[in-house]
NUTOR-503078 format. One record per residue (C-alpha): residue number from 1; residue in three letters; x, y, z. Coordinates in Angstrom, 2 decimals, always signed. Example, Ala and Ser with C-alpha at 12.3 -4.5 7.8 and 13.67 -1.06 7.14 Angstrom:
(1, Ala, (+12.30, -4.50, +7.80))
(2, Ser, (+13.67, -1.06, +7.14))
//
This chain:
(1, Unk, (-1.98, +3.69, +2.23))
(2, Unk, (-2.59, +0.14, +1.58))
(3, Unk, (-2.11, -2.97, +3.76))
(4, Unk, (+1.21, -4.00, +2.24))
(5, Unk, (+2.65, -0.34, +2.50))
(6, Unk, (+1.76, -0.01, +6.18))
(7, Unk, (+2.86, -3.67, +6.73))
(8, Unk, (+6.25, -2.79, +5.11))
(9, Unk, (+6.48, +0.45, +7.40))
(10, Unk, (+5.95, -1.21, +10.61))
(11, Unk, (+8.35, -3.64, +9.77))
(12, Unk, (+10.89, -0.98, +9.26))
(13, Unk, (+9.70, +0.87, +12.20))
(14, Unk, (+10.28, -2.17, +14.41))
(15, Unk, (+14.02, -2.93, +12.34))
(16, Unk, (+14.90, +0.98, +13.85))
(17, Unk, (+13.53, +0.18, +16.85))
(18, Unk, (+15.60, -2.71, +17.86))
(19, Unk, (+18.85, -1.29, +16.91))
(20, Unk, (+18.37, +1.96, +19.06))
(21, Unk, (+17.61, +3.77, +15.97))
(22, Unk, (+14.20, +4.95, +16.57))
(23, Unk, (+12.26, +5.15, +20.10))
(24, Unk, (+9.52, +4.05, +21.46))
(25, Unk, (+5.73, +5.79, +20.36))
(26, Unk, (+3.66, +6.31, +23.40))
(27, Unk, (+0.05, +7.34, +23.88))
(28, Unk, (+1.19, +10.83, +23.85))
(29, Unk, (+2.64, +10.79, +20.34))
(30, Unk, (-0.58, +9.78, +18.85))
(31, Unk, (-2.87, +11.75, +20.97))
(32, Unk, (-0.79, +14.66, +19.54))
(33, Unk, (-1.26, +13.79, +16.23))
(34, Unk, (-4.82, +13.07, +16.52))
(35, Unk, (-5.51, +16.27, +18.08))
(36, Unk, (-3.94, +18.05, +14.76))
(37, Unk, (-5.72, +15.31, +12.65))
(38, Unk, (-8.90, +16.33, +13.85))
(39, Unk, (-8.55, +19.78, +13.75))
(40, Unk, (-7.43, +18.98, +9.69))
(41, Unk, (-10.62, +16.99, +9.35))
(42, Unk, (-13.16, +20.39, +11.24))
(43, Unk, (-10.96, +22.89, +8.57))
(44, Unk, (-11.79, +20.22, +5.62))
(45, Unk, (-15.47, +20.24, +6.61))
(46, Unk, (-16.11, +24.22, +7.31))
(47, Unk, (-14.32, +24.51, +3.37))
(48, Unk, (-16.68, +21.91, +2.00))
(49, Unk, (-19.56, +23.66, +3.30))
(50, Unk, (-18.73, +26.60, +1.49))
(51, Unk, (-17.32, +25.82, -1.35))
(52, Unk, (-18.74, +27.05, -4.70))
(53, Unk, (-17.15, +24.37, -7.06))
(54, Unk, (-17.79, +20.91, -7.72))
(55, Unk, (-14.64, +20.07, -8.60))
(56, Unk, (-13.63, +21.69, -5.29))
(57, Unk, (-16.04, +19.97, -3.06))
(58, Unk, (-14.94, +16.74, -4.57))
(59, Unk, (-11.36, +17.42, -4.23))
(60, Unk, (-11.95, +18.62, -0.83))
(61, Unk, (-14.07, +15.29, -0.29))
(62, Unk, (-11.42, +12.72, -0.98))
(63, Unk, (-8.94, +14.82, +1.08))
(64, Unk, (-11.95, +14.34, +4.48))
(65, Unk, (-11.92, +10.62, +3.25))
(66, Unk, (-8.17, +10.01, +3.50))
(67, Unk, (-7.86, +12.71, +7.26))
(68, Unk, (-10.96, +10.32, +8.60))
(69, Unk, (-8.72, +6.98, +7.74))
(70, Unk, (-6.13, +8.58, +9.30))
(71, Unk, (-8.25, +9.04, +12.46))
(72, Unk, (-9.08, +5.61, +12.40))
(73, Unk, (-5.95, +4.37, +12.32))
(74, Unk, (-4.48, +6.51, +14.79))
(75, Unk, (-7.34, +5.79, +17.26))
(76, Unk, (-6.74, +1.63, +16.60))
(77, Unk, (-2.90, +2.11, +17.33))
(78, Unk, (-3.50, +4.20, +20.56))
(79, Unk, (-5.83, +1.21, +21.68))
(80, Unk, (-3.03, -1.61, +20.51))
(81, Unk, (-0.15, +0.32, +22.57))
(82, Unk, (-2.15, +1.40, +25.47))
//
């Protein structure tokens, strides 16, 4: 996701937020989803490691790449709201 995109979805997230439409994310939230986003990023590993195909390891690749950003970005919000 690029830095506009995000940019644009915290802004909307915030917009929800203030008129009681959305609540509040707490450390909890994320921890939850980085739990299942690292479990997502073992799975993609143990299929690289055996896969047969190029093409598949590749594919399987850019998916690791995009779960690890994920991480990271995860990991910085549950610093910025804790």
């Amino acid at each position: 996701m690029g830095l506009k995109k995000l940019a644009a979805k915290v802004i909307e997230y915030n917009e929800r937020l203030e008129s009681g439409k959305a609540s509040k994310i707490t450390p909890s939230h994320i921890e939850k989803v980085l739990e299942k986003l690292e479990s997502k990023t073992e799975e993609l590993e143990a299929n690289i490691a055996t896969a047969r195909s190029a093409d598949k390891k590749a594919r399987l690749e850019k998916k690791l790449g995009v779960a690890r950003a994920h991480v990271e970005r995860a990991e910085w919000l549950l610093k910025e709201i804790s």
